[in-house]
C-alpha angles and dihedrals in degrees: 000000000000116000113230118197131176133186150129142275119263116327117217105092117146092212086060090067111106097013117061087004120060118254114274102002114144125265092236090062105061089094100063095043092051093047088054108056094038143042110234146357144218107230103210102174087085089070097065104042139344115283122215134248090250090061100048087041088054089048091050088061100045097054129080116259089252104053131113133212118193105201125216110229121234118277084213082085096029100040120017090026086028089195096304114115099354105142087106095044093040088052089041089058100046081042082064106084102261094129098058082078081079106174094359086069120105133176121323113235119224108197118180130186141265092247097057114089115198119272107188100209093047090053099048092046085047088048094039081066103048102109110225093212149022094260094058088037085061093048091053090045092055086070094061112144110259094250085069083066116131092019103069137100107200108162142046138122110246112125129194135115125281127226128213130198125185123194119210126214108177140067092240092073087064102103143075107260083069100048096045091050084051091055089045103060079035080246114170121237109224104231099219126203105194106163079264092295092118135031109292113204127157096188110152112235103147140040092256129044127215129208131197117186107193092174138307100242102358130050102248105344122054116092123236118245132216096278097051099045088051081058104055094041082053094055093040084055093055088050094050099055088052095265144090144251111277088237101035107167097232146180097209118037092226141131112242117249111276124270142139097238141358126200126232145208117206123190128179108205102178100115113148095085099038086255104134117062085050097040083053099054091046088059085040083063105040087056093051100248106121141317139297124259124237125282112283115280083025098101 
């Protein structure tokens, strides 16, 4: 069966206490309420600088056994290396501790920015480098800088595959050549809902789909209604049953390759209101899944 799970962005926003959070409950136990009403997260953090293994380990604790983290990869190798000479940062990264997340670990999510166009030999030499599973992550985080001594976690046993997603944000990804090179690493396409600001495309190029909603109307901060939220759980519905929406906006017009499920990962980003842990239960439970949570400032 495919495995659905839906969740949010990050989860430590102030605006969110007392709202989604309870009043008055610690800091250091946002974690564990979040993971608790919902499936998964998007650790962000990651994003911004490189975490250590003590706090995925830490992570790792707080969390239930069957919960998922997808984990945003540093924009020290999308946006300031942006993909040229990253063997040392790649390996710094791995080198990290994420995998110390071990089977908590979902996909890890590649974002570049608007300003990047697609070149076709940078991104098949990038993907080329994406390791598929724990034991070739190790391998590439063998090879950390020096300066990453004392803050690594190379080793382990843990063995299972590892996912990659990549999100787009300008027009030059739109063709085929991209999307071909993404099918054929089995590299996810982030489908990217923006508020129409970036490209928007739900082509099918791995065994799993992964969804960002940055905010209906708004980037990052407009709620979804009842309408758009149907929507979604209707086209969630089409992945996970190893097909796709009957009008996908896609870049190739092309059937995905056939399976019986998919999974997806689902994520609402659209955090400055406090929209998006509410906004993802109530999908949760659209699709089935769970229940919603109370009304904000309810908790």
């Amino acid at each position: 069966m495919a495995e659905v799970r839906i969740g949010i962005s990050g989860w430590r926003y102030p605006p969110w206490r007392g709202v989604f959070y309870p009043q008055g409950l610690p800091q250091k136990q946002e974690l564990h309420f979040a993971s608790r009403a919902l499936s998964s997260i998007e650790i962000n953090g990651s994003f911004y600088a490189l975490q250590t293994p003590e706090r995925y380990a830490n992570w790792y604790a707080d969390t239930p056994d069957d919960f998922i983290f997808s984990v945003k990869a540093p924009r020290y190798i999308t946006h300031i290396r942006r993909l040229r000479d990253i063997d040392g940062p790649l390996a710094n990264f791995l080198a990290s501790g994420v995998l110390e997340l071990k089977g908590k670990l979902g996909p890890i999510l590649w974002q570049f920015p608007p300003s990047m166009r697609f070149d076709a030999e940078l991104f098949d030499a990038f993907l080329q480098r994406l390791p598929h599973d724990f034991t070739a992550a190790r391998a590439v985080a063998a090879q950390h800088e020096a300066r990453m001594a004392g803050r690594v976690a190379v080793s382990g046993r843990y063995r299972g595959a590892l996912r990659h997603a990549v999100e787009i944000r300008n027009q030059s990804f739109v063709t085929r050549e991209f999307a071909d090179l993404l099918r054929r690493y089995k590299v996810a396409l982030v489908v990217a809902d923006t508020a129409g600001k970036w490209p928007d495309r739900e082509d099918v190029t791995s065994d799993f789909v992964y969804v960002r909603l940055h905010g209906d109307q708004v980037l990052y901060a407009s709620g979804y209604g009842d309408a758009a939220l149907k929507s979604w759980a209707a086209r969630i519905e089409a992945w996970r049953h190893g097909g796709q929406p009957d009008d996908a906006r896609l870049i190739v017009e092309r059937v995905p390759p056939r399976r019986a499920s998919r999974d997806v990962f689902c994520y609402f980003d659209n955090d400055i209101k406090v929209k998006a842990p509410f906004d993802a239960a109530r999908l949760v439970a659209l699709l089935g899944l769970g229940e919603p949570l109370g009304e904000p400032g309810a908790t």
